[in-house]
Structure formats: C-alpha cells, structure tokens
N, C-alpha and C positions, 0 to 999 in steps of 0.2 A: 443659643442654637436655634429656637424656635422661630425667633426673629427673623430669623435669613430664611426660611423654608419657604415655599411657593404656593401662595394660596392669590384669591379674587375675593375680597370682600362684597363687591359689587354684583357676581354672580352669583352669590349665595346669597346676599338679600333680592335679590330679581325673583329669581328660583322661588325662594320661601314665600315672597310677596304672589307671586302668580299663583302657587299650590294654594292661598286661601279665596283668591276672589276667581280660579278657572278649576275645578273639580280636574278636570280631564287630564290636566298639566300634570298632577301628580300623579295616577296612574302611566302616563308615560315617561316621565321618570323613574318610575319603579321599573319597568318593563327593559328601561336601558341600563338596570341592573344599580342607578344610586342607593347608597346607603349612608349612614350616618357618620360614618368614619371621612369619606369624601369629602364632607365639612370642617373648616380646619378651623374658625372660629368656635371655642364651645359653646356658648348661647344658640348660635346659628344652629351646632348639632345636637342640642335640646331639644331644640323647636322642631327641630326636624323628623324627629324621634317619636315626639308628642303628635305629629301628621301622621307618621306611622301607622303608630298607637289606635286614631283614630277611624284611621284608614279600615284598620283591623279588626276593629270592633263595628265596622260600619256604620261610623257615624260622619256625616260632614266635616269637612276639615273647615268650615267658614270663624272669624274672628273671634265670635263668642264663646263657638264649641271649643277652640285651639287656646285661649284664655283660660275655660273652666278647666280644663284640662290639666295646662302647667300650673293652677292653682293647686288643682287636687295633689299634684305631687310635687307641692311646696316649691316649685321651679319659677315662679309668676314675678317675682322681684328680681330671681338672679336673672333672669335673661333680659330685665330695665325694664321691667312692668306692660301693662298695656300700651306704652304710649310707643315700645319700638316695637309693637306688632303692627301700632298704626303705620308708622315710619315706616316697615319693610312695604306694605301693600302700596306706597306711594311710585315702587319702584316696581312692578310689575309693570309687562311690556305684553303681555297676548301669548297666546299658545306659537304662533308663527316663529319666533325666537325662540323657544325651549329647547330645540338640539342645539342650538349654538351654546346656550350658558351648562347646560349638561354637558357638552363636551369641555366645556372650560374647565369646569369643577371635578370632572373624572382625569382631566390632564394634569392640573394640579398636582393631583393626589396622588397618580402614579409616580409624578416626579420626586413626594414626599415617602412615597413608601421605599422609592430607592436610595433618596438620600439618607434617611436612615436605617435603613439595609444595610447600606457602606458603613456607615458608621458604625453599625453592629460587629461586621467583618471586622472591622478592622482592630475594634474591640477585642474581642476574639482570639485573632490571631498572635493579638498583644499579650495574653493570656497565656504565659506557661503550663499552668496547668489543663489545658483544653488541648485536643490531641488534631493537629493539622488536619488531616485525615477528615474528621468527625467537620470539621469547621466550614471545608471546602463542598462536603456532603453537601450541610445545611445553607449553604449559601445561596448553591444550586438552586436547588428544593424552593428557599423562597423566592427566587428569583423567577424561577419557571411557575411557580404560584400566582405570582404578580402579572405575566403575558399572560396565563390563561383569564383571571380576571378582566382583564380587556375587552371579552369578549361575550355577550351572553347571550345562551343559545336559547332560539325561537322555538316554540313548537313545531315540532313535524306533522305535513297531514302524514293521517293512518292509510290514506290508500298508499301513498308512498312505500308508506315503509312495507303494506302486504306486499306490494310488487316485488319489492326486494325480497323479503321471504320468501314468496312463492319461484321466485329467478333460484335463488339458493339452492329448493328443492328439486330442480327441475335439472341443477347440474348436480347432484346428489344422485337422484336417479336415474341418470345417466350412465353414471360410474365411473364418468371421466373425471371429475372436478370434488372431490372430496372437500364440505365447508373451510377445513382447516388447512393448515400447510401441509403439502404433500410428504413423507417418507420417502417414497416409491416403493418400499415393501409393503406390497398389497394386501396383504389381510389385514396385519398391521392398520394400515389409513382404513381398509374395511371398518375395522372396528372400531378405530377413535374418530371417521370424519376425517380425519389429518388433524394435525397438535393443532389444539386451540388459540387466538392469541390471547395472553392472559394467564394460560394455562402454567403452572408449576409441576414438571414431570421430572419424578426423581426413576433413576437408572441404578438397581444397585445390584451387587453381585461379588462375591468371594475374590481376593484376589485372583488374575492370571487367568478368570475364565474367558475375560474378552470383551469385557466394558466399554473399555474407552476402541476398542477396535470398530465395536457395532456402533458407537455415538461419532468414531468419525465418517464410518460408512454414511450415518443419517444426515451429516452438514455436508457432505459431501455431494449425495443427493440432493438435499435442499436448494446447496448454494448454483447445482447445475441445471435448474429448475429456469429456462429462458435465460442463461446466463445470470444469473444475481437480478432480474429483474424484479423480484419479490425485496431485495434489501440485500444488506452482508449477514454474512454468518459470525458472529463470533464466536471466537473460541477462549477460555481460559484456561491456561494449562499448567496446573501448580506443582504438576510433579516431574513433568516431562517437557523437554524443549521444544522449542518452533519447529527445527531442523527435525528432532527424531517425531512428530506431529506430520511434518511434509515427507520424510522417509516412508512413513506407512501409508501416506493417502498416494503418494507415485505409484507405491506396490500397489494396491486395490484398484487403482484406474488402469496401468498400465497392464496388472497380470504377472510381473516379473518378480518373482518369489523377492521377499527382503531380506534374507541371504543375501541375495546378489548384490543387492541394490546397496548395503551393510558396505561388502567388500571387494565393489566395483568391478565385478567380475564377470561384464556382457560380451556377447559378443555383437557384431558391428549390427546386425538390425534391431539388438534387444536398446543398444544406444539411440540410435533411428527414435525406436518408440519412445523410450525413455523421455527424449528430447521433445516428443510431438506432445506426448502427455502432460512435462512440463508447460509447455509453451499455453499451452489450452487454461490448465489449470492459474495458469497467471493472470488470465481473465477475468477469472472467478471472484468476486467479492468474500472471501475469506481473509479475517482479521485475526490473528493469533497474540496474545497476552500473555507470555511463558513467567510474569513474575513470581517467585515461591512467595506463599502466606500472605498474597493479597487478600487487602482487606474488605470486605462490604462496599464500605465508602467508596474504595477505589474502583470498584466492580461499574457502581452505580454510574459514576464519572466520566469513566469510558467509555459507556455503554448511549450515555445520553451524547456527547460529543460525536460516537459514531453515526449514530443515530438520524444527527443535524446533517452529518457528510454526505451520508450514502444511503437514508434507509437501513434499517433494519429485519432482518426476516425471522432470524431466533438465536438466543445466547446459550451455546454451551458452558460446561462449567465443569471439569474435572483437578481433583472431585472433593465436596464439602469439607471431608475433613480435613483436609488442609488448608482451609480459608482462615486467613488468620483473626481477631477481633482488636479493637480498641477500649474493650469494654475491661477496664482493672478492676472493678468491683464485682466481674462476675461470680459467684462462689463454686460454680462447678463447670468443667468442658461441656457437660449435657446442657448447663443453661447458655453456654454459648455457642452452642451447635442448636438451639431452641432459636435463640436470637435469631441468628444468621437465615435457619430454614424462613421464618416469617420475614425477612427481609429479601429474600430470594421472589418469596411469591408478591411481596411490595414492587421487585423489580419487573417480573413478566408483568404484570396490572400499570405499571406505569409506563413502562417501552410498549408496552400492548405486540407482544412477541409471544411466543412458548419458553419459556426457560427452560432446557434441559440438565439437570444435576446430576452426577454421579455419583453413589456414597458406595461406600462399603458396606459389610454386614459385618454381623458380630461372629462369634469363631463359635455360639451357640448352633451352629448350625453342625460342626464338623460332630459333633457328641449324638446326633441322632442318625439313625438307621437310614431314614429317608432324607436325604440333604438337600431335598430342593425347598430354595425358602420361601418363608413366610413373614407377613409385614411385622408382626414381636421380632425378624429379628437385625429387623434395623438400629445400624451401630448409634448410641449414645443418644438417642432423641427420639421419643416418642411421637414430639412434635413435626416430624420430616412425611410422617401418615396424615398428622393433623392437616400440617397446610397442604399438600399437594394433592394435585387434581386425578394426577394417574401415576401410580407405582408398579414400575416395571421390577421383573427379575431375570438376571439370566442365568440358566442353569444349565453344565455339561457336564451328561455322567462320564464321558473319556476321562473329565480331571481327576474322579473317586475311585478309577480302577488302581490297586496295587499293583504295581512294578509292570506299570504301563508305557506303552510305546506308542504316543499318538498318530494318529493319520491326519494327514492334510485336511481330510474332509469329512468332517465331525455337523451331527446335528445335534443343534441346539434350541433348547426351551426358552421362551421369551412370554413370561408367564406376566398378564398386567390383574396383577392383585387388587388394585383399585383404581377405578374408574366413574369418579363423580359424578358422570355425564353420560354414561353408556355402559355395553356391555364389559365382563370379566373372563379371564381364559385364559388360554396356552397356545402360540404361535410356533411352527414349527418352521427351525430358519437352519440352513444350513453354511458352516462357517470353514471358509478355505483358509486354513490360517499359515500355509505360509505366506499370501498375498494378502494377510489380514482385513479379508472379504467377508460378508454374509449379504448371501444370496435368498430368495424367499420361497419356501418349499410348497409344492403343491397339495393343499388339504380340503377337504369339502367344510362350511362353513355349518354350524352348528346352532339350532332355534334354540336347544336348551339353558343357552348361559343367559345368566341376571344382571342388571345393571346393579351398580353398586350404589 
C-alpha cells in the first residue's frame, strides 16, 4: 500500500539539505506550517525532527550540531550515518526555491492523508459492528481537518484587530447593532448582545408553556433579519412536523389565529394575506429537518452541508430529549443526554453559529409552591448547565391556575438563569397564543442584576 502513496524523495532531500547550510530556510518552513509527518520517507522525517529539536532549543541546525544530535538519540546509523547527511546538503538549491519544494512536500501529503482517509472509510464502513452514522460523522471531521490544515494563519497586527473592536463597540452603543445575532426582542438582545456565535443556549420550560412557539418566533426573526442575509436558519424538529412548524410560523407572521389556519376557515382577504405571508416567507432561508430521534451525527452532517450551501446564521434544535444516540454502551439516558449536550456545544464552536436547544424540565417543579424554575431542574443532565453558555426559562402562571380558562394574551416570564458572558434576570414577554406570537413588553432595564 505504501508503495503506491505520493511522496518527492527529491524535495525532502533538497528541503533537509538547504535547512542545514541556509538557517533562514528552516524558519520559513516552519512558518508555512511543515512538520514532520509531511515527510513520507522515515529517515527524511528523523532528521527533520532532529532540525526541530534543535531549532527549539536554539541551537544551529548546521551538520555537526544535526549529527550530534541524531547520535544522542541513537538515530545516527538508522537514518545511513553521516555520509547521507553529507549527500542531502549536495542537494540544496538556495532559499529562492523553498516555496516551491515546500509546496511539493505539503501536496504530497495532503494527497496521502486522503488516500488513507479513504482507506479508513472504507474500512469502517466494511465494519458491522461501527454504526454508519458514527463513520460518516468521522469522515467528515477529518476530512474538514485536512482543508483547514492547508492553511496557516499569520499573525494579525493588533491595530487591526482594536479597530475592529472598537467598530464593534461603537455599533453596541449605538443600540442598533447588538455584537451577536439579533432576536429582535429587545431587552432580550439588551441583555445578551444578541446570541453569540459559538454560543450553546438551552430553552427549557414545562410542557405546553410555549417553548418551541417562542423559539420559532426567534428563527423567524432571525431568518427575516435582510432576508437570510446572515445565513439559513435551521430547524430540527423531532417531535413535530415541517407542515405543523410552517402552520405556526404563517399564524405569528400573518395574525390569523391557527384555528383558522388548522381548519381552513378564512375568509377571502384572511386568504389574500395568508398568500402574501406565504409567498414572502418562501424567501426566507429557513431549513426544517422533521426526522424523529435524529441522531448527533446526523445533526452535525446536515448542518455542515447547509452550511457549504447557504451560510449559516443559527441551529435550532427542538428538543434534546428526543435526539436519539448511537452510543449502546451508554449505561444510563443521563450519560447520553451528557454526551449529546457536549456535542451540541461541539456543534455551535464548529458551525460558529448560536445553537438554540430546547429541553424539558423535570416534573420536580410541579411539587413546589413557586413553579417558576430553576437550573436543578433540568431534565436528566446536570451536564445541559455545564456546557451552555445561557439557560433560558419560560415561565406562565395562566398554566398553574386550577380550572383555568386562558386568554389569548398572557404574560410571560423569560427568566435567563445563566449567562456566562453577561448579565442574569427576568424578561417580560407577552404571548398571543392563538397566533402563537411573543411580542416584547415594555420594562425599564435594571443596574442591579449580576453577570453570571
């Protein structure tokens, strides 16, 4: 197998020959990111190693020193003695040629890392016991390892980057341009900036108080944000369909209770709108994924292919505990709802998006006097506090009243419990729920709450 892989003997002895009689050459190899592996002869990436080495301890890399060296670490015969360090230096050609054999020797090697990639895959696949899913993750992963390897990033000057900070600050305080992605519920973005990207923001809340209504209101905003100019939206939707997903967001754009919308009961200018709202709405970069008990893997997959399409702007996710795992050795749903949460915040870090989750709560809530929650009473994972950046809760006392008869127009508590990056508190929203809306209520903003 080895035999057939794509290597330059010629440009790794060139390369090694110039790094001992031109100091400089090695440094700018280093700079374009070579290493040791890039050499596919081992002697070659011995010696290479041994430059390293000396590099690092600052010492000359000239003949002697590069000799005493691979002697010290009994390497001085395998790699044919002194006489093929003489040999490599024969082959030195000047610093003028060094990007050219550097890029030889880094193309190579890209070529060798995918061909046995593939081979790995394929490996793999062949592999009953390895779970499809898991394989096509990992494939990925290195795959997209290997492009960024390509490239390696220079330093930045620092004025640069104050400029950009200070530009940041300056639409900050403005009020118009919050750092993060906008909500459009204003104290909301008040308080977080707008969602991070990077950020892991779990949503959770008791059934039926209105979860997944307020998280489609927030992609909705999002995704109307310049038209999807920011990226798509995705959505995963593991309990509920495409269709009943797009039935709620027509009612919240249009206004037309979802009764209606349910059981097509308008009349001709509630069609009119209906029609105008759709039509608009079909612009919008919104992706919906309605498969049940998707897995991580699959999450991840689709998320990076959208990604390559269209940009991205942030992933919803409703709601955790229905995500299914591949993991059969797990020994409990808490360590695979553990898994899954740190793979979530894997995902917004690598999409460089917000990920929005949904979770449930635990039913420890209904037993106490005051039912608005708190992060203990996050279902099955302690871990869901751990990794995320900001934990939201939504709390309506209409739902605790006994032998209640709700109103349309209920306000609700949008309490963000934690907040890794800023302040903590209680947002007052109010929710029109037969057009499955939340609107942002007018409240004076408060010096006393603490970052968390």
């Amino acid at each position: 197998m080895q035999l057939n892989l794509p290597y330059s003997n010629e440009a790794e002895t060139t390369l090694l020959g110039n790094f001992t009689l031109y100091p400089e050459s090695l440094i700018t190899a280093i700079e374009n990111g070579l290493v040791s592996d890039d050499f596919f002869i081992n002697r070659n990436k011995l010696i290479f190693q041994c430059m390293i080495d000396l590099r690092e301890s600052n010492t000359d890399c000239d003949l002697t020193s590069l000799s005493q060296r691979l002697k010290d670490y009994n390497l001085l015969e395998q790699i044919g003695g002194l006489e093929y360090l003489i040999n490599i230096q024969t082959n030195a050609v000047g610093n003028k040629s060094i990007d050219y054999y550097i890029n030889i020797l880094k193309t190579k090697s890209y070529a060798r890392n995918l061909i046995n990639l593939a081979k790995k895959i394929g490996d793999d696949a062949t592999d009953g016991s390895k779970d499809i899913n898991d394989t096509l993750d990992e494939a990925e992963k290195n795959i997209l390892e290997i492009t960024r390897n390509r490239y390696v990033k220079d330093f930045r000057d620092s004025s640069e980057a104050i400029d950009n900070v200070l530009d940041n600050l300056k639409r900050i305080n403005s009020g118009k341009n919050p750092a993060g992605i906008k909500t459009t519920f204003r104290d909301l973005d008040y308080k977080t900036n707008g969602f991070q990207r990077g950020d892991l923001i779990i949503l959770a809340a008791r059934p039926s108080v209105g979860k997944t209504a307020f998280a489609l209101n927030m992609a909705l905003n999002i995704s109307g944000i310049d038209n999807g100019q920011l990226g798509a939206v995705a959505i995963f939707s593991l309990e509920m369909s495409a269709e009943q997903l797009i039935s709620r967001m027509l009612s919240a754009r249009s206004k037309i209770p979802g009764e209606k919308i349910r059981t097509a009961r308008f009349n001709d200018d509630e069609w009119n709108k209906l029609n105008y709202v759709a039509s608009n709405l079909k612009k919008e970069k919104i992706y919906i994924d309605d498969t049940p008990a998707i897995k991580v893997a699959e999450i991840f997959s689709k998320c990076r292919k959208l990604k390559a399409k269209e940009g991205l702007a942030c992933v919803l996710i409703d709601y955790i505990q229905l995500i299914g795992t591949s993991n059969k050795r797990s020994e409990s749903r808490q360590q695979e709802v553990s898994e899954i949460s740190r793979s979530l915040k894997a995902l917004a870090r690598e999409m460089e998006v917000p990920v929005i989750a949904l979770s449930q709560l635990s039913r420890s809530v209904e037993k106490r006097d005051d039912k608005r929650p708190m992060l203990s009473d996050l279902r099955e994972s302690g871990a869901l506090e751990q990794d995320a950046d900001i934990v939201m809760f939504l709390y309506r006392e209409e739902y605790y009243k006994k032998d209640k008869i709700e109103s349309n127009d209920q306000i609700v508590e949008l309490t963000l419990a934690k907040h890794r990056n800023g302040p903590t508190g209680q947002i007052k929203l109010s929710f029109q729920k037969d057009i499955n809306q939340f609107i942002s209520v007018d409240e004076k903003y408060s010096d006393s709450e603490s970052g968390a």
